[in-house]
C-alpha positions in Angstrom: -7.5 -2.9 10.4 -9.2 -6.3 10.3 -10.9 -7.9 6.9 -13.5 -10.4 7.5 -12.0 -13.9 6.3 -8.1 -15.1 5.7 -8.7 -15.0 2.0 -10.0 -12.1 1.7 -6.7 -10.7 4.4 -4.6 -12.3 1.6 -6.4 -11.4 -1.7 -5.5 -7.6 -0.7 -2.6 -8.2 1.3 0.0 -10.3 -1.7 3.8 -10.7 -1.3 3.6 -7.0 -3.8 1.5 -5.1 -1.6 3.3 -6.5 1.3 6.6 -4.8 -0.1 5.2 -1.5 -1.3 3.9 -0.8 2.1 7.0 -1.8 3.7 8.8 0.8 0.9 6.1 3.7 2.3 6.6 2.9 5.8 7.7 6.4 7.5 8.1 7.4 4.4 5.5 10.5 4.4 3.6 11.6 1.1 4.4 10.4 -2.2 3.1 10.1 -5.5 2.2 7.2 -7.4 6.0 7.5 -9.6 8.1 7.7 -6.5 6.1 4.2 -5.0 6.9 2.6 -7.9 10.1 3.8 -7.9 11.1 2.8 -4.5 10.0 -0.8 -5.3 11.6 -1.4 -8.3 8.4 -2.1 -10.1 6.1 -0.8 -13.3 4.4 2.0 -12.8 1.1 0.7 -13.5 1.5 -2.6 -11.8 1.9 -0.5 -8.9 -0.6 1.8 -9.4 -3.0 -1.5 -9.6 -2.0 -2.2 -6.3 -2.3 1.5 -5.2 -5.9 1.4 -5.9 -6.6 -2.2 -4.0 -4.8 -0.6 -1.0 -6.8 2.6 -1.1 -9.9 0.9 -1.8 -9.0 -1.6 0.8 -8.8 1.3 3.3 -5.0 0.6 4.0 -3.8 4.0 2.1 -4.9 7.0 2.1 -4.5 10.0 0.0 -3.7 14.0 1.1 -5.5 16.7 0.0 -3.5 16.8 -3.1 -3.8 13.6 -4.2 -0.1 11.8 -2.8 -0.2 8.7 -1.4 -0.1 8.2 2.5 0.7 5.2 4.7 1.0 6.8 7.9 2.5 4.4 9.9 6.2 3.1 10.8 5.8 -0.4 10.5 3.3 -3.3 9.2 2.5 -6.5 11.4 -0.4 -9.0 10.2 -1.4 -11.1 13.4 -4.1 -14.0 13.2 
């Protein structure tokens, strides 16, 4: 995935986000609770950043509305 300035890279991709994705990595479908959960952090905070992420186009969601990061890992190259 590639977002059009630095800024705009960073205003989606904070320190929070950072972590939550590297909590979902491999991780397989899970709902909004268990995220928070596996970061430590309130469940709305969370679901905050949930939303940026999907919006952003880094998550996804299945059919029945859990969360999906598909992926094993997360690298952010310049």
């Amino acid at each position: 995935m590639t977002f059009g300035s630095a800024e705009l890279a960073w205003s989606v991709m904070t320190s929070d986000r950072r972590a939550l994705l590297d909590a979902l990595c491999g991780a397989g479908p899970v709902c909004v609770h268990d995220a928070a959960r596996r970061v430590d952090r309130d469940l709305q905070t969370v679901g905050g950043d949930i939303d940026a992420l999907l919006n952003a186009g880094v998550l996804g969601r299945t059919d029945d509305g859990a969360i999906i990061f598909p992926y094993d890992a997360v690298k952010i190259a310049f």
